[in-house]
C-alpha positions in Angstrom: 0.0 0.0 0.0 1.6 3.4 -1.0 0.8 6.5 0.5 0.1 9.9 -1.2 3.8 10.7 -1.5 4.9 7.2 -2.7 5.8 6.0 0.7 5.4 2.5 0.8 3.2 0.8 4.2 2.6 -2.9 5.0 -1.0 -4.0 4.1 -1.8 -4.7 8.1 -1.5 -1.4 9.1 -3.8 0.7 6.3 -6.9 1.4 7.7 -5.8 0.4 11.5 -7.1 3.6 12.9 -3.6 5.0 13.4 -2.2 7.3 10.5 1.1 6.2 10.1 1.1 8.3 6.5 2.5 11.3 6.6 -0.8 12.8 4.9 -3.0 10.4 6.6 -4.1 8.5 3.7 -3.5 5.2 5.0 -6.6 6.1 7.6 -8.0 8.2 4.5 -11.7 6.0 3.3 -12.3 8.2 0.8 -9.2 7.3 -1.1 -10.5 7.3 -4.5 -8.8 6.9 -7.8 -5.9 4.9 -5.7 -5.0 1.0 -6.7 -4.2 -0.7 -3.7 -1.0 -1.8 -4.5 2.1 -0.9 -6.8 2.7 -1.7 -10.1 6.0 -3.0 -11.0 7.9 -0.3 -13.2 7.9 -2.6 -15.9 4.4 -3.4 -15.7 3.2 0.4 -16.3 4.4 1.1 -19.2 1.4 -0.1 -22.1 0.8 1.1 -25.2 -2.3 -0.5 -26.5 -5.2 -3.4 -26.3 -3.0 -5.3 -23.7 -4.6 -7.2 -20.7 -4.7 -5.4 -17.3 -2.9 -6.3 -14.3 -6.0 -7.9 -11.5 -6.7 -5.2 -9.5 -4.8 -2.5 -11.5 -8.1 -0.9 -12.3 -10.3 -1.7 -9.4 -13.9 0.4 -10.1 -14.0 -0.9 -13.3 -17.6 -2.5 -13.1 -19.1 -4.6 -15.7 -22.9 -5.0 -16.1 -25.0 -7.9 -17.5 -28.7 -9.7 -17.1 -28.9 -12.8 -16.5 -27.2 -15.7 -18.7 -26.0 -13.3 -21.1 -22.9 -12.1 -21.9 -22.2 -8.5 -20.6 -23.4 -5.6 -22.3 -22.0 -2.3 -20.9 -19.0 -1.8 -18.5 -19.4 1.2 -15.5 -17.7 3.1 -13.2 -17.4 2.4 -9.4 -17.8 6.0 -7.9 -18.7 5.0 -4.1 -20.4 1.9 -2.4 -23.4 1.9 -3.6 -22.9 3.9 -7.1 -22.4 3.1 -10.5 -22.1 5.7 -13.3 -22.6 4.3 -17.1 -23.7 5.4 -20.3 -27.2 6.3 -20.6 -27.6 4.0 -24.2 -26.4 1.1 -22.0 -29.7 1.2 -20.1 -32.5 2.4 -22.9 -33.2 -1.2 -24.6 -35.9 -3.1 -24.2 -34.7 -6.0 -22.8 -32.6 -4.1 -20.0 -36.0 -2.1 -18.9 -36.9 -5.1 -15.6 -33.7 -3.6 -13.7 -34.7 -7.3 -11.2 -32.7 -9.3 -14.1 -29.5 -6.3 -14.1 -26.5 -7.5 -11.9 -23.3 -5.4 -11.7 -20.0 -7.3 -11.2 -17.2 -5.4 -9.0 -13.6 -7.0 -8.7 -13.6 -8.8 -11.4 -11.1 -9.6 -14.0 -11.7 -12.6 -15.3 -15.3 -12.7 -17.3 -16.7 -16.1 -18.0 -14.8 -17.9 -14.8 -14.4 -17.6 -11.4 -10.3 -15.9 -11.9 -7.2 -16.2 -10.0 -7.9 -18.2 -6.0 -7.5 -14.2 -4.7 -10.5 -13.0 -6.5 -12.8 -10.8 -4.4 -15.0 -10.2 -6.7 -18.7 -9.3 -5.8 -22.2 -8.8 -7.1 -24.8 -6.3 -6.6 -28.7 -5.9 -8.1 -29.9 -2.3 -9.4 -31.9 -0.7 -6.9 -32.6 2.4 -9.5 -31.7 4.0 -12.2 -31.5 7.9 -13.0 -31.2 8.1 -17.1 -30.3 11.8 -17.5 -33.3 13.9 -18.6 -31.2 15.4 -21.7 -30.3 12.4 -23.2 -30.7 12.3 -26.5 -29.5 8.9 -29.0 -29.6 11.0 -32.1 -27.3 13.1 -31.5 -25.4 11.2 -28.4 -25.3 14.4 -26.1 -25.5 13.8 -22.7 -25.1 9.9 -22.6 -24.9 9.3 -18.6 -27.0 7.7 -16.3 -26.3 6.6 -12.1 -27.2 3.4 -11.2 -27.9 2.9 -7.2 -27.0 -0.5 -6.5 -29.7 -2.7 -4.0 -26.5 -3.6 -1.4 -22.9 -1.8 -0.4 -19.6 -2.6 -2.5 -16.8 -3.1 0.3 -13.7 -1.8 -0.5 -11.1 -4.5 -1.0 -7.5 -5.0 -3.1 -9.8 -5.5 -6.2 -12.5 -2.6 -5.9 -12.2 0.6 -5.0 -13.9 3.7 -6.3 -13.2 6.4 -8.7 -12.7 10.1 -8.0 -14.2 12.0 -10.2 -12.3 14.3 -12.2 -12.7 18.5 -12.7 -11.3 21.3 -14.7 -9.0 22.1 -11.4 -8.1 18.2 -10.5 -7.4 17.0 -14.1 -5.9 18.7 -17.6 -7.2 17.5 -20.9 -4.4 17.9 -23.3 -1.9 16.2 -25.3 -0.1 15.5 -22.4 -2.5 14.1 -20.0 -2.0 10.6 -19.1 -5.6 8.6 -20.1 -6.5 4.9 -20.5 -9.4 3.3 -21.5 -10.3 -0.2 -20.1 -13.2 -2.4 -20.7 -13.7 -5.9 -21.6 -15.1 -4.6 -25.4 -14.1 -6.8 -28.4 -9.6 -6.3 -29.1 -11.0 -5.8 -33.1 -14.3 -4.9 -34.9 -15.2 -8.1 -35.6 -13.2 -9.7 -32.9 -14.8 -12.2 -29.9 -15.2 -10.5 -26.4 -12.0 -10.8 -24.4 -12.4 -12.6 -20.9 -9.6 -10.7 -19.4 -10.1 -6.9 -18.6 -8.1 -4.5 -21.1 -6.4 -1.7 -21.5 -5.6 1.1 -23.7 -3.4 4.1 -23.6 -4.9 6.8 -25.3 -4.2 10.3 -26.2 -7.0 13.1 -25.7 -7.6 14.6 -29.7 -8.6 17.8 -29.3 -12.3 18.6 -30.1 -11.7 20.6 -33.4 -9.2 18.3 -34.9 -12.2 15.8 -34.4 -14.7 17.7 -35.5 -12.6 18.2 -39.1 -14.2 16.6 -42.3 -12.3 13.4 -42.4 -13.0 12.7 -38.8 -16.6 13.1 -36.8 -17.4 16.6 -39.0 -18.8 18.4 -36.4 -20.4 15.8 -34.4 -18.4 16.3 -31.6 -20.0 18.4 -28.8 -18.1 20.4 -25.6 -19.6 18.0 -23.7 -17.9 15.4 -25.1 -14.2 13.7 -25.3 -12.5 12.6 -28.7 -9.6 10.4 -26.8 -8.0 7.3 -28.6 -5.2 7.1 -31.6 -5.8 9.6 -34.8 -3.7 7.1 -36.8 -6.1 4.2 -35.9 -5.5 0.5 -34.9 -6.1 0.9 -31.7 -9.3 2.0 -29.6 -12.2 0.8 -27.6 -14.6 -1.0 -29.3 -18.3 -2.7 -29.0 -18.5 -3.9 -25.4 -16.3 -1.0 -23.4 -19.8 1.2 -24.1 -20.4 2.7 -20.2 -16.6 1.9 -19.2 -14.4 5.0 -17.7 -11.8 6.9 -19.4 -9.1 7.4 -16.6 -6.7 10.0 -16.5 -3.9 10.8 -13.6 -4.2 13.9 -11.6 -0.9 15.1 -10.3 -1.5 14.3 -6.4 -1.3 10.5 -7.7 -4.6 9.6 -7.8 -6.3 8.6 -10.9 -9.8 10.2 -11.9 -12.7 9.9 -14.2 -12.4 12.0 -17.1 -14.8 10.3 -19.3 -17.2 7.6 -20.0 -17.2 5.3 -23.6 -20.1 6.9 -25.3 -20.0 6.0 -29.2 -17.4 6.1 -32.5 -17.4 4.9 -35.9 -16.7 1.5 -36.2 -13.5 0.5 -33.8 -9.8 1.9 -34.2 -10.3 3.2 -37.7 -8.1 5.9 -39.1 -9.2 9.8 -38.0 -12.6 7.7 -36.1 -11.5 8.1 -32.4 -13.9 7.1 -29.1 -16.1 9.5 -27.9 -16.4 9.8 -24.0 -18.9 11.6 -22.0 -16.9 14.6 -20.8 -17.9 13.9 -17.4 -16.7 17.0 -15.8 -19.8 18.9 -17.4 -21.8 16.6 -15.3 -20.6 16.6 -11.8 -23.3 18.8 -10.3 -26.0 16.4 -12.0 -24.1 13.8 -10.2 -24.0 15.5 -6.8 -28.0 16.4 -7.1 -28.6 12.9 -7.3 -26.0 11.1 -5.3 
């Protein structure tokens, strides 16, 4: 376990009600946006559609009915909160929110994973579709889903923080993934093990240029992914975060898959909710 200024602490003493941290995060439960554990340096490095580390992204949800395969992925934000895209949850066959379950800690899709899994499973209480949603145009795709029981922090779930203006930059240089467990190619199966992508945020007019999404592309959405194509999330990561690192070390939610044109085609990136514009809709409800 690492605290906020890299120091590293033995696992029995985080949350022992002494703050051995020098910033108290080791005593801190609202540590959002922190794995539980440190990569190794040559683990961190990844450049594109490779599988994720267990536990590396640890509010990563995925969401699915019963015997079928999942349909949208969703973000972790507290114990009983889920944030997803709002297409994820308009269908017909998803309207009896008694057949939804949502999958924390998991990394493994189709069976049980590695003997350490602490994975868990909750039922959707309710869900709050946001009233300006609209599928034609794709503009505010985001929906909350409060779960029917409490996800307990563990090594494999945690929950996001959620990114700002202040707490997170949106440029070329920002440092984004995208994970999901979305088809690896457009006509590709469904990978069972979580991936994920390194992506670089494309900035909304270079997006909105005539080869690309000509003008689709709203200011409250992200273009994120790689201009030159072959890599990008695809059919499946619908609903799952785009994750960006703030500079105190935590990581934060900077977007959410919305839609794109086909998967990794050239001058066709992702498009993410730009979930900043949506924090106070978030807070009304949560």
């Amino acid at each position: 376990h690492t605290c906020g200024d890299g120091t590293c602490l033995p696992a029995e003493v985080w949350c022992n009600g002494t703050a051995e941290c020098e910033d108290g995060t080791d005593e801190d439960s609202t540590g959002c946006g922190r794995r539980n554990f440190t990569l190794p340096d040559d683990e961190d490095k990844i450049v594109g559609g490779e599988n994720a580390i267990y536990g590396a992204w640890p509010w990563q949800v995925t969401v699915r009915t019963y015997g079928r395969a999942p349909f949208c992925g969703g973000t972790l934000l507290n114990a009983e909160w889920v944030v997803i895209a709002a297409h994820c949850l308009m269908y017909d066959d998803y309207e009896d929110w008694k057949t939804v379950r949502v999958l924390a800690g998991k990394h493994h899709l189709e069976h049980p994973g590695p003997p350490n899994s602490q994975a868990a499973v909750a039922g959707v209480e309710r869900v709050y579709l946001h009233e300006e949603h609209d599928d034609g145009t794709k503009e505010n795709d985001i929906a909350l889903v409060k779960l029917d029981r409490k996800f307990e922090q563990n090594n494999f779930i945690n929950y996001l923080c959620v990114g700002s203006n202040e707490t997170v930059r949106l440029d070329e240089n920002s440092y984004c993934f995208a994970t999901g467990w979305g088809r690896t190619s457009e006509d590709g199966p469904q990978p069972d093990v979580l991936q994920e992508l390194k992506v670089g945020i494309i900035p909304t007019e270079v997006c909105n240029s005539e080869p690309s999404y000509n003008g689709r592309i709203r200011d409250n959405m992200i273009c994120a992914g790689h201009w030159e194509g072959g890599k990008d999330a695809c059919y499946g990561d619908s609903g799952s975060p785009l994750v960006c690192a703030g500079d105190d070390g935590r990581w934060y939610l900077a977007g959410i898959g919305s839609w794109g044109r086909g998967c990794a085609r050239e001058f066709k990136p992702g498009i993410y909710v730009r979930t900043s514009r949506y924090i106070a809709w978030m807070d009304n409800i949560i």
